[in-house]
C-alpha positions as a printed NumPy array, in Angstrom:
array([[  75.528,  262.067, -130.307],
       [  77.065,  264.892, -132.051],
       [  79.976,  265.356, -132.374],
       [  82.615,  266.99 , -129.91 ],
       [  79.836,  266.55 , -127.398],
       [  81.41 ,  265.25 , -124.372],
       [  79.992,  262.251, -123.028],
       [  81.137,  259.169, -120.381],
       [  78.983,  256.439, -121.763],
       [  80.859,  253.943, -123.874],
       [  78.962,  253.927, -127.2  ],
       [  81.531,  251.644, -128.912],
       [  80.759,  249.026, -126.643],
       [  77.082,  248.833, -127.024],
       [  77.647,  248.911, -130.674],
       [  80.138,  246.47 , -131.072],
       [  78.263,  243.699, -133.048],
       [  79.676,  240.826, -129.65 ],
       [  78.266,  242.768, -127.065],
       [  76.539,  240.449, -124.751],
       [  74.093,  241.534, -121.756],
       [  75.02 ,  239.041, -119.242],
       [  78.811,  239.845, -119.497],
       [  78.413,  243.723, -119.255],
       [  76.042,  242.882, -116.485],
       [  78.535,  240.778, -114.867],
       [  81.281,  243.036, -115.702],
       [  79.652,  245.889, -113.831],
       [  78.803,  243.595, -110.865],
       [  82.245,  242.675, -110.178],
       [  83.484,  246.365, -110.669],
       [  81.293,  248.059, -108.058],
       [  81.554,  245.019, -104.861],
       [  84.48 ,  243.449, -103.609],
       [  85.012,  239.632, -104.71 ],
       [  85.11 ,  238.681, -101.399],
       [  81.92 ,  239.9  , -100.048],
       [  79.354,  237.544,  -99.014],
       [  76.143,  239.572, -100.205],
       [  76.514,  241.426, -103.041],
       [  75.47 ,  245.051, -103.484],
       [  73.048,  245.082, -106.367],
       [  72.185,  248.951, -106.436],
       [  75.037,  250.34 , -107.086],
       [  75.461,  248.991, -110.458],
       [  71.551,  249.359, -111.02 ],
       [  71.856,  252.947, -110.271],
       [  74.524,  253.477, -113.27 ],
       [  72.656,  251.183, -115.503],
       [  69.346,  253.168, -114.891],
       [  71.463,  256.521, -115.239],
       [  72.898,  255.686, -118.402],
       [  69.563,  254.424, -119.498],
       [  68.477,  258.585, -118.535],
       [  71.63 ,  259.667, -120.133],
       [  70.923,  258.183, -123.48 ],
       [  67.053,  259.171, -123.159],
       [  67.973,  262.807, -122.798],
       [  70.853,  262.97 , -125.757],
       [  67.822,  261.152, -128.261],
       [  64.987,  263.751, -127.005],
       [  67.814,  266.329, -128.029],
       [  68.817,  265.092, -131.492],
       [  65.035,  264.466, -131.805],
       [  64.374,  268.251, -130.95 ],
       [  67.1  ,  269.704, -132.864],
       [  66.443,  267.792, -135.915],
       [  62.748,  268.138, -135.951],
       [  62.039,  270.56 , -139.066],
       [  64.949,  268.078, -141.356],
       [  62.604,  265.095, -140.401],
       [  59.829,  266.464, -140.851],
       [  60.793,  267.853, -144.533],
       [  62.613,  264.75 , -145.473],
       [  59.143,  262.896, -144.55 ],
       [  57.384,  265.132, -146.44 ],
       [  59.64 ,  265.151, -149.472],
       [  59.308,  261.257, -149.494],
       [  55.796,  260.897, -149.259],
       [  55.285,  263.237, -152.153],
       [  57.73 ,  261.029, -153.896],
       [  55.984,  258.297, -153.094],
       [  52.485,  259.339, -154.025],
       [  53.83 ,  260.531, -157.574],
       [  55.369,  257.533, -158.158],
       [  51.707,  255.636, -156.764],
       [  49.763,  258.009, -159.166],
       [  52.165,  256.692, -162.356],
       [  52.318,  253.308, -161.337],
       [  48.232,  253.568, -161.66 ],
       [  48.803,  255.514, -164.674],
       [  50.428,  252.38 , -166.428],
       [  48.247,  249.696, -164.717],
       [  45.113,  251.604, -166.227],
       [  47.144,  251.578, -169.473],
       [  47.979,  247.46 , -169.191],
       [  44.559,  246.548, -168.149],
       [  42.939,  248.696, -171.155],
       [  45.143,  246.425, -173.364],
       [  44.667,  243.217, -171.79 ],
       [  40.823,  244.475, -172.501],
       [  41.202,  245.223, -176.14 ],
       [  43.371,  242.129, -176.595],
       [  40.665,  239.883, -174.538],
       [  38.141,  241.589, -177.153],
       [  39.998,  241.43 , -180.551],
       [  42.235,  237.911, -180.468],
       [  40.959,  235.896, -177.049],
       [  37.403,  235.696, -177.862],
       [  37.733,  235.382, -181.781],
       [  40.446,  232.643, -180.965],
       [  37.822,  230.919, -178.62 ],
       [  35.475,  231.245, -181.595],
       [  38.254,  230.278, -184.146],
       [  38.758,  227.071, -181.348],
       [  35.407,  226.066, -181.372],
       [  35.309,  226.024, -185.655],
       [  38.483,  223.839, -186.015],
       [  37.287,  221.508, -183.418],
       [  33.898,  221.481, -185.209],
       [  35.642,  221.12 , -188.798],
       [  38.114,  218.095, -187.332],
       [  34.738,  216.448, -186.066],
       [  32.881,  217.19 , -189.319],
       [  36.261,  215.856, -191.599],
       [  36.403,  212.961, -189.088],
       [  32.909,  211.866, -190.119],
       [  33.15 ,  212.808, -193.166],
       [  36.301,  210.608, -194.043],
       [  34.292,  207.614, -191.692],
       [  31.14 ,  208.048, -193.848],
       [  33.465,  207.839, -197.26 ],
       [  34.998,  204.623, -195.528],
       [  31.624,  203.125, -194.428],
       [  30.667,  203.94 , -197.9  ],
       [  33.407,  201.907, -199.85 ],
       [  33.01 ,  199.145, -197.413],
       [  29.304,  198.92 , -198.542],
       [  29.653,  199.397, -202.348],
       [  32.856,  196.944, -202.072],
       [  29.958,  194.594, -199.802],
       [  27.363,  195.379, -202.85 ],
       [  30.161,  194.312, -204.991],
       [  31.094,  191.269, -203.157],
       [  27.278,  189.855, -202.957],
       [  27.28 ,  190.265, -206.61 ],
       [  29.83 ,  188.463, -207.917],
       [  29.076,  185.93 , -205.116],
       [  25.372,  185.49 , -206.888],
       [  27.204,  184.567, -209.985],
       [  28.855,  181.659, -208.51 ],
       [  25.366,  180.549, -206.388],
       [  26.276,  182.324, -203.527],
       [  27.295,  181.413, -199.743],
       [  23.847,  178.662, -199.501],
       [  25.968,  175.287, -198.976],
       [  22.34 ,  173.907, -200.682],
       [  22.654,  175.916, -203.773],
       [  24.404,  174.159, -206.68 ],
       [  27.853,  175.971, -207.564],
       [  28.875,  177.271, -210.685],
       [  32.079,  176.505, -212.1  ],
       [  33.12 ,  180.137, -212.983],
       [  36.539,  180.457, -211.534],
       [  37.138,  184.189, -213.222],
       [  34.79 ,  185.239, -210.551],
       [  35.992,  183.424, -208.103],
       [  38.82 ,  185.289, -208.735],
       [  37.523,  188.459, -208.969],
       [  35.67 ,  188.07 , -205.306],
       [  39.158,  187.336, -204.159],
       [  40.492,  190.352, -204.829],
       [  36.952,  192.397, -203.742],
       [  37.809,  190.485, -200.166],
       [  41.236,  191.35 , -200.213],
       [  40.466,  195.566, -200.181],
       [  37.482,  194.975, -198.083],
       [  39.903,  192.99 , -195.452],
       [  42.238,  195.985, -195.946],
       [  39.793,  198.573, -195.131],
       [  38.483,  196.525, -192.137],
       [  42.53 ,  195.811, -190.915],
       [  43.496,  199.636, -191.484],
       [  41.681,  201.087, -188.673],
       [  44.107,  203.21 , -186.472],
       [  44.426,  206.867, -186.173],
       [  45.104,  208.354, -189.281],
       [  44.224,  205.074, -191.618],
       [  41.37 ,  204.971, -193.782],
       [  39.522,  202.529, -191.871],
       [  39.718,  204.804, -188.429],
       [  36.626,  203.569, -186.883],
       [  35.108,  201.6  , -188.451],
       [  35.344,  198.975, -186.059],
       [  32.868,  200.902, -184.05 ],
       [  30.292,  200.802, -186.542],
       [  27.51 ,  198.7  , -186.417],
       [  27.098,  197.582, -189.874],
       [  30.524,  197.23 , -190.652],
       [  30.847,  194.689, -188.075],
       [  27.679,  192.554, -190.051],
       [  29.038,  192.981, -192.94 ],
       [  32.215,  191.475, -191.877],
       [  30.768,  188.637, -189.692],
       [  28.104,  187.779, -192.248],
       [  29.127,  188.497, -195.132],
       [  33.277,  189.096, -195.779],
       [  34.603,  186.356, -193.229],
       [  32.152,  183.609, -195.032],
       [  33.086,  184.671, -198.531],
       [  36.822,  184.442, -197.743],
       [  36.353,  181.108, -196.423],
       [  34.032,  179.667, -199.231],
       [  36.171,  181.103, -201.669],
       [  39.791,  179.488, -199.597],
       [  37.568,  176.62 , -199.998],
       [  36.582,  176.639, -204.104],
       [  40.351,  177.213, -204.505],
       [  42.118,  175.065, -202.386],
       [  39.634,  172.057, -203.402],
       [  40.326,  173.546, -207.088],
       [  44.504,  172.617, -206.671],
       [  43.533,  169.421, -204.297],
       [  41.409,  168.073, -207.874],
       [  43.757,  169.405, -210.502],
       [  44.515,  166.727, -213.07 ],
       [  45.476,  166.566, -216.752],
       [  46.65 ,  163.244, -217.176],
       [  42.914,  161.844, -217.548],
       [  42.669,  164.089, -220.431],
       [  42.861,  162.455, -223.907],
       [  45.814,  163.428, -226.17 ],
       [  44.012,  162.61 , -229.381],
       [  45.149,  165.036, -232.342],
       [  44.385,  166.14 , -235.367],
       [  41.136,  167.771, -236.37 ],
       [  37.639,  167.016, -235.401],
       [  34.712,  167.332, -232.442],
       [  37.071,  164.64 , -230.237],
       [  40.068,  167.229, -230.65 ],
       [  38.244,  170.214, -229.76 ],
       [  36.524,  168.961, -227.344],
       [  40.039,  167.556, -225.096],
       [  41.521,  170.632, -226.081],
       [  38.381,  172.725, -224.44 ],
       [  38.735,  170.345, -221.284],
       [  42.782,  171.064, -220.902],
       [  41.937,  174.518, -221.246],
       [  39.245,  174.637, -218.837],
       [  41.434,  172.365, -216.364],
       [  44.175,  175.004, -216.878],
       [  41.761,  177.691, -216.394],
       [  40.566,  176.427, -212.686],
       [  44.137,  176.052, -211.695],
       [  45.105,  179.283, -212.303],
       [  42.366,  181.488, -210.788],
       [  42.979,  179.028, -208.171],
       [  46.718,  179.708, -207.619],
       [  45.847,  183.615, -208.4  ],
       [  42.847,  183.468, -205.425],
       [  45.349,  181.594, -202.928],
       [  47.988,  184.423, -203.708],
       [  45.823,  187.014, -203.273],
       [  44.05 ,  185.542, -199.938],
       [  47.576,  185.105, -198.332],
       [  48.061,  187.205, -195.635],
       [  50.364,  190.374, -195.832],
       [  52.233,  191.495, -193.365],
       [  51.758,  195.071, -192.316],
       [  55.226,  196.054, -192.431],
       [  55.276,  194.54 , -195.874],
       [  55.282,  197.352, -198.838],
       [  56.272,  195.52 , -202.395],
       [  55.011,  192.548, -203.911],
       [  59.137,  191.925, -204.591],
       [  59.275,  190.014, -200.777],
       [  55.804,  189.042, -200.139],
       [  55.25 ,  185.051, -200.031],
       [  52.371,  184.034, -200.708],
       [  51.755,  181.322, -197.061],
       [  48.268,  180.062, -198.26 ],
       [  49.303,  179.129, -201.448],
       [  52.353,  177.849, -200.768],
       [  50.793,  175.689, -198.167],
       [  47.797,  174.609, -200.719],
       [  50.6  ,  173.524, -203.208],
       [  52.573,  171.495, -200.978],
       [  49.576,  169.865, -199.243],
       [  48.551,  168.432, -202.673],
       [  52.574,  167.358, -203.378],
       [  52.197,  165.872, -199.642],
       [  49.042,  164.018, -200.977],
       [  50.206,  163.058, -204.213],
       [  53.202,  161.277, -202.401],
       [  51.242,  159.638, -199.352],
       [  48.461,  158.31 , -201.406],
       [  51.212,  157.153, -203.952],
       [  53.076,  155.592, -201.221],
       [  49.95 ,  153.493, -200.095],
       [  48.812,  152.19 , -203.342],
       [  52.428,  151.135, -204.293],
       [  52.62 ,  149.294, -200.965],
       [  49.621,  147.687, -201.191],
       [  49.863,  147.154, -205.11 ],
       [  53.704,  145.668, -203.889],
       [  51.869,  143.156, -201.305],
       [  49.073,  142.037, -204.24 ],
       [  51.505,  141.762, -206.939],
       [  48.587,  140.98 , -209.503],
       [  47.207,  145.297, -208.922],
       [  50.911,  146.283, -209.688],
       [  50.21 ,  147.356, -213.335],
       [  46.95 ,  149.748, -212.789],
       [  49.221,  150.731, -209.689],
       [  52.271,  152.257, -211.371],
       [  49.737,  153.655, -214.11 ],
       [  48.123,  155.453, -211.694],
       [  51.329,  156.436, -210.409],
       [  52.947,  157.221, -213.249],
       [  49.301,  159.52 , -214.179],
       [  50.276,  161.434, -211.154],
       [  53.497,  162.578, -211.603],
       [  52.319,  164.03 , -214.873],
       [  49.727,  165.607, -213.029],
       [  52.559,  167.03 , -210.429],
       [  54.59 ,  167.922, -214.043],
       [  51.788,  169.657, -215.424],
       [  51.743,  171.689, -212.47 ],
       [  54.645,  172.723, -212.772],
       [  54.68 ,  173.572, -216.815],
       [  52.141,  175.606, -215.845],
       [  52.88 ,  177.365, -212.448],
       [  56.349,  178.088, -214.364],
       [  54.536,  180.016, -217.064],
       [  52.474,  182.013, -214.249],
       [  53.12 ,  185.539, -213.014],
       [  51.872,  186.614, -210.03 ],
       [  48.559,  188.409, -210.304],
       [  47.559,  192.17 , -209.513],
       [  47.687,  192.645, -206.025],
       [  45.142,  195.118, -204.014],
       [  47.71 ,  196.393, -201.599],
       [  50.835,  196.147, -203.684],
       [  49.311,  198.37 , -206.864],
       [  52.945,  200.019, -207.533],
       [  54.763,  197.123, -207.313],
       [  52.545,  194.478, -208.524],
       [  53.353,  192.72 , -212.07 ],
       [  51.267,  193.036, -215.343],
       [  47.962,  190.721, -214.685],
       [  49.11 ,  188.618, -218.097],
       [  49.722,  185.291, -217.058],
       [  51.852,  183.949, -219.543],
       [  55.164,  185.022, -220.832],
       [  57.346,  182.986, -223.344],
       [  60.942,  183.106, -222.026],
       [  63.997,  180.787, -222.89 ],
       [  63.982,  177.073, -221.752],
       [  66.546,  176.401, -219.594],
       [  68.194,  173.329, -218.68 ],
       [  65.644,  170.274, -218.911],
       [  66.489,  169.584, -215.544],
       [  65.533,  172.308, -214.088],
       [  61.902,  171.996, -214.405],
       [  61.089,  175.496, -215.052],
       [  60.252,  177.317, -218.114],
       [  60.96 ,  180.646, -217.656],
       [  64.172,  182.403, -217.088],
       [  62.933,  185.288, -214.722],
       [  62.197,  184.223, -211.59 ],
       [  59.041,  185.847, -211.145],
       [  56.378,  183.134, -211.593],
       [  54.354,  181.595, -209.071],
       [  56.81 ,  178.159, -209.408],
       [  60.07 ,  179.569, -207.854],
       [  58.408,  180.136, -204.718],
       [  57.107,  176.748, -204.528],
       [  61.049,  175.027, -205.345],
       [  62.127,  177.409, -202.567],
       [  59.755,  175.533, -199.853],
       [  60.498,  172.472, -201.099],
       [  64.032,  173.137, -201.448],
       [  63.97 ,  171.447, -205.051],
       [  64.307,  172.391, -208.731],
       [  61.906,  170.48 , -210.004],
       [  58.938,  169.312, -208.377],
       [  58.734,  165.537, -210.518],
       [  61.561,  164.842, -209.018],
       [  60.782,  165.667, -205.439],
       [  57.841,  163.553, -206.056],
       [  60.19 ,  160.257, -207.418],
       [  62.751,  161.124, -204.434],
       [  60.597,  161.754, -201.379],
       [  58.415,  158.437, -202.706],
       [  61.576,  156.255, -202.893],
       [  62.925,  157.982, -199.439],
       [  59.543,  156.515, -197.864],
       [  59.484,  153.164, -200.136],
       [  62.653,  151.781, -198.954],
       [  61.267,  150.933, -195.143],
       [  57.624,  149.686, -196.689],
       [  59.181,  147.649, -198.919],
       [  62.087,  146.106, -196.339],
       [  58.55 ,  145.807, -194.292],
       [  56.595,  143.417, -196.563],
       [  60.   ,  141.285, -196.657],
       [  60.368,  141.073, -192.78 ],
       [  56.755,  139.832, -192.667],
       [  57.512,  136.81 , -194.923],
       [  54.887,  134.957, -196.657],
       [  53.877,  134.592, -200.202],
       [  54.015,  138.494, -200.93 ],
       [  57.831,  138.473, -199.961],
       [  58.322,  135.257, -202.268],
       [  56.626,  136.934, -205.012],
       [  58.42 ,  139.763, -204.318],
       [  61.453,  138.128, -204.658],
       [  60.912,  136.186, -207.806],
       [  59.858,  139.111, -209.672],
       [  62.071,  141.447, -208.979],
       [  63.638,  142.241, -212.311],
       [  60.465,  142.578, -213.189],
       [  59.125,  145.349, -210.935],
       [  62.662,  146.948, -211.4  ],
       [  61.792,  147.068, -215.402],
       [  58.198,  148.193, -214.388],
       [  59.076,  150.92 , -211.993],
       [  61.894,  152.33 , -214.57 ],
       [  59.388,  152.52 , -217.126],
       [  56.557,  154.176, -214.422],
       [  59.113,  157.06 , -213.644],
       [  59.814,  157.386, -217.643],
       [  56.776,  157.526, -218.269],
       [  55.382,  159.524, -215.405],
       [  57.936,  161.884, -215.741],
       [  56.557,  162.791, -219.417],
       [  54.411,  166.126, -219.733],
       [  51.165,  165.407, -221.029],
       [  50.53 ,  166.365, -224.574],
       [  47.101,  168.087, -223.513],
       [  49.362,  170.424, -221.986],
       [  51.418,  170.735, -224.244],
       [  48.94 ,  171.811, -226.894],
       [  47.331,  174.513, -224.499],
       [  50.282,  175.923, -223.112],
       [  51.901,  176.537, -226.988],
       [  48.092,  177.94 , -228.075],
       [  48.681,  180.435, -225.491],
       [  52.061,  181.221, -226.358],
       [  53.918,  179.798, -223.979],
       [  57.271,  177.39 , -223.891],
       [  57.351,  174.408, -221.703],
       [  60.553,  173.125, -219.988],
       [  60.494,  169.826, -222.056],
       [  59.034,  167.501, -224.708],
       [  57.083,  164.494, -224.182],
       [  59.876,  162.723, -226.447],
       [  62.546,  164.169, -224.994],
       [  61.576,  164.384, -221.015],
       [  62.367,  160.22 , -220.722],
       [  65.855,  159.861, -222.559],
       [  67.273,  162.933, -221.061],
       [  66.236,  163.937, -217.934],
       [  64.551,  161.159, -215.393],
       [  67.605,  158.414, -215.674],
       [  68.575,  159.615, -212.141],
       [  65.243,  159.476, -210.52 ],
       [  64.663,  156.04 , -211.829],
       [  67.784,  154.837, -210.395],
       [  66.566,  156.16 , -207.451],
       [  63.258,  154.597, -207.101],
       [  64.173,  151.171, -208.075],
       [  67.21 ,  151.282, -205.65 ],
       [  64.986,  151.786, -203.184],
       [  62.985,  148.61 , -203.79 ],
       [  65.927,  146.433, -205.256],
       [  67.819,  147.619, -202.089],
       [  65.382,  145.709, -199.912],
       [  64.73 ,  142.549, -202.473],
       [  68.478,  142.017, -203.071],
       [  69.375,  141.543, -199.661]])
């Protein structure tokens, strides 16, 4: 309504933001009938609502008609607006979708292109770096079957040869052929080849059958190692040369041996330097023959205890072994580890023999650096010297057999008995003399420049008293009682 127009219809109160229907209905019910009247007179306030509803019809038809030409050029004013701002808004959507064209044309599609090379190059590198790797696995295969001819191959029915250098050198061919088959995750050098045909042959034919008869030569190698059957005769002549070739030949076996062991032990993967790496097949080799040397010991000095008469060759044989486990050791002290495949950094000079200072006779080891394949070995065995972990794990066993033979009774006990001083003299003198380095390997290991822990005149007086003690205790302990 405009204003200063007179008017009797309450605006405010239809604009009030409560106004409710049903009350102003109500309201205007109540104000045109009496409260006490039965029926109610509807009209009446139907009449005013109707009349206001005419009232209000007839002030918007005049606004309406006053206001017409305003409208009509505000209307027009904003639909001009409008369409100009429509015709720019096209302007710059025709400018976008040129761009998005031109940028579709010149960077989307060459980058689709540019997608399509590098996943073509990755494929062609990946093949690429699996054909090198299916390569080296074959020439390292090629390889492998060679040296494996020189030794008479993997026929159980062809005869052997007794070349131990190649051995050796098939060793370490098997150790970076097990590499390359072990290294095959994403991003190793291997990746893949497991799903390669004729890498999985040449494994199953030809690497897992090598490893084992080459475990095999070596292990049997160490079980047969002796150097007490050798002859010590010196001085010149064919008989000389001839025990000194056969000491250096037995030395020779036992040390491509202990290197083919050392390099067939497994690695771990987390395992980097040679400085921590423990050799488990060799050390397991080595103490199996120690466990041998002692068991079989133990039997033939119980039986040779029980037939008193077989005593003699007994403790000769005995005493022949512990200079076999002595020898061992004079020469397993003078041994560095070899070259190892996957420690090539880290991995000591491939010379096996270093002279070094002699330490305490005692001791049983030659060289002051700890780096030789002995240490190891007296860290298993929790020992420092391994002749007399022989004499003191024997005696440990010999005290029950011999308490055994005496429980039993019978002539062996009474001969037991009435010779005891002298087994007691007998056994003293076995360990002396067992206990002595054999002069074949002494003469080998100072031709190749190397300085043993003891001498074969010296090892008795000062060294073995204690060990002796031990092992006739532990027969006197049983015959004395």
């Amino acid at each position: 309504m405009a204003d200063g127009e007179p008017s009797y219809i309450d605006y405010e109160a239809f604009l009030d933001p409560d106004f409710s229907p049903a009350s102003f209905a109500n309201a205007l019910v109540v104000a045109t009938n009496n409260a006490t009247d039965t029926p109610l007179d509807l009209s009446t306030p139907l009449s005013r609502v109707l009349f206001d509803l005419q009232e209000i019809d007839t002030h918007i038809h005049a606004l309406t008609t006053k206001s017409a030409l305003p409208l009509l050029t505000h209307t027009r004013d904003q639909t001009a607006a409008a369409s100009h701002v429509l015709k720019e808004a096209e302007d710059q959507i025709a400018s976008v979708t040129q761009g998005y064209e031109r940028l579709e044309r010149e960077v989307l599609r060459k980058w689709e292109a540019a997608d399509e090379a590098r996943l073509a190059a990755e494929k062609s590198l990946a093949t690429v770096r699996l054909a090198r790797a299916v390569a080296r696995c074959l020439s390292l295969g090629r390889q492998l079957e060679g040296q494996l001819a020189e030794i008479g191959g993997l026929d159980a029915t062809a005869p052997a040869k007794d070349d131990y250098r190649t051995l050796e050198r098939a060793a370490s061919t098997i150790v970076s052929l097990r590499r390359m088959l072990s290294e095959t995750g994403p991003g190793e050098e291997g990746h893949g080849l497991d799903r390669v045909k004729v890498i999985r042959t040449l494994r199953n034919e030809l690497v897992l059958p090598a490893e084992n008869m080459v475990k095999a030569r070596a292990q049997q190698a160490i079980g047969r190692f002796t150097m007490s059957t050798i002859s010590s005769t010196a001085g010149a002549g064919s008989q000389a040369q001839m025990n000194y070739k056969q000491a250096r030949d037995a030395r020779a076996r036992l040390v491509s041996a202990v290197n083919i062991l050392y390099l067939l032990s497994p690695v771990p993967k987390s395992l980097d330097t040679a400085t921590a790496f423990q050799p488990e097949l060799l050390l397991s080799t080595l103490q199996g023959y120690m466990n041998t040397a002692i068991s079989s010991s133990l039997s033939n000095l119980t039986r040779a205890l029980s037939m008193l008469p077989t005593l003699e060759r007994t403790l000769s044989d005995l005493s022949a072994r512990c200079q076999d486990i002595f020898a061992l050791e004079a020469i397993l002290s003078n041994l560095r580890p070899p070259s190892h495949p996957l420690f090539p950094a880290a991995a000591p000079p491939t010379a096996t023999i270093r002279a070094g200072e002699p330490p305490e006779p005692q001791a049983g080891s030659s060289s002051s650096s700890k780096n030789n394949q002995l240490q190891p070995l007296l860290n298993a065995l929790d020992t420092s010297s391994l002749p007399s972990y022989f004499w003191r794990t024997l005696a440990s066993y010999l005290t029950t057999r011999v308490q055994e033979i005496i429980n039993r009774g019978g002539v062996s006990a009474r001969t037991l008995r009435s010779n005891r001083d002298r087994i007691k003299k007998e056994i003293k003198e076995c360990v002396l003399r067992g206990s002595q380095l054999p002069t074949s390997v002494l003469g080998t290991e100072k031709r190749l420049g190397a300085t043993t822990t003891t001498t074969a005149d010296s090892g008795t007086d000062r060294t073995w008293e204690r060990e002796a003690a031990v092992m006739v205790s532990s027969i006197a302990g049983a015959l004395d009682r």
